[in-house]
N, C-alpha and C positions, 0 to 999 in steps of 0.2 A: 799521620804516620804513613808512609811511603815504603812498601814493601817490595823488593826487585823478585819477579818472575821465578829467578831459581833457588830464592828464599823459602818460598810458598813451599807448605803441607803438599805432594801428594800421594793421594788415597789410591793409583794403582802402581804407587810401589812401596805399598806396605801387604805385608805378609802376616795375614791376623793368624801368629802360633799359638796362643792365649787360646783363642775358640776353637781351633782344633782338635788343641789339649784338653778342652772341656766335652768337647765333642765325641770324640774316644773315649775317654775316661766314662763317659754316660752310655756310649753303645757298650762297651767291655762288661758293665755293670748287668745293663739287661741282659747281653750275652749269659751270663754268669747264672744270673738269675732263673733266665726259662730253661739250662741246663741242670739248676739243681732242682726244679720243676718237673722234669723231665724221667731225669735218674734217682733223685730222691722221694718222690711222690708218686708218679703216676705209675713206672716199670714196679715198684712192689710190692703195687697195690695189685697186680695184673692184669688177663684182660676184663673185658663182659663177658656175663655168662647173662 
């Protein structure tokens, strides 16, 4: 099978928005998370004594 040049896959013009979107979605998450860390756990417990 004989494939012409501007048949061919290529990989720097594709724009991977899949891992992005995963990629955010996973930072937003922690985000989320060491704020409710933050303001729900450690600010009402108060400081050291």
């Amino acid at each position: 099978m004989d494939v012409k040049n501007e048949e061919r896959f290529d990989p720097s013009k594709f724009t991977p928005i899949g891992t992005w979107t995963l990629l955010c979605l996973i930072i937003a998450g922690m985000v989320i998370a060491w704020l409710f860390l933050y303001f729900g756990v450690f600010l009402p417990r108060g400081g050291v004594q």
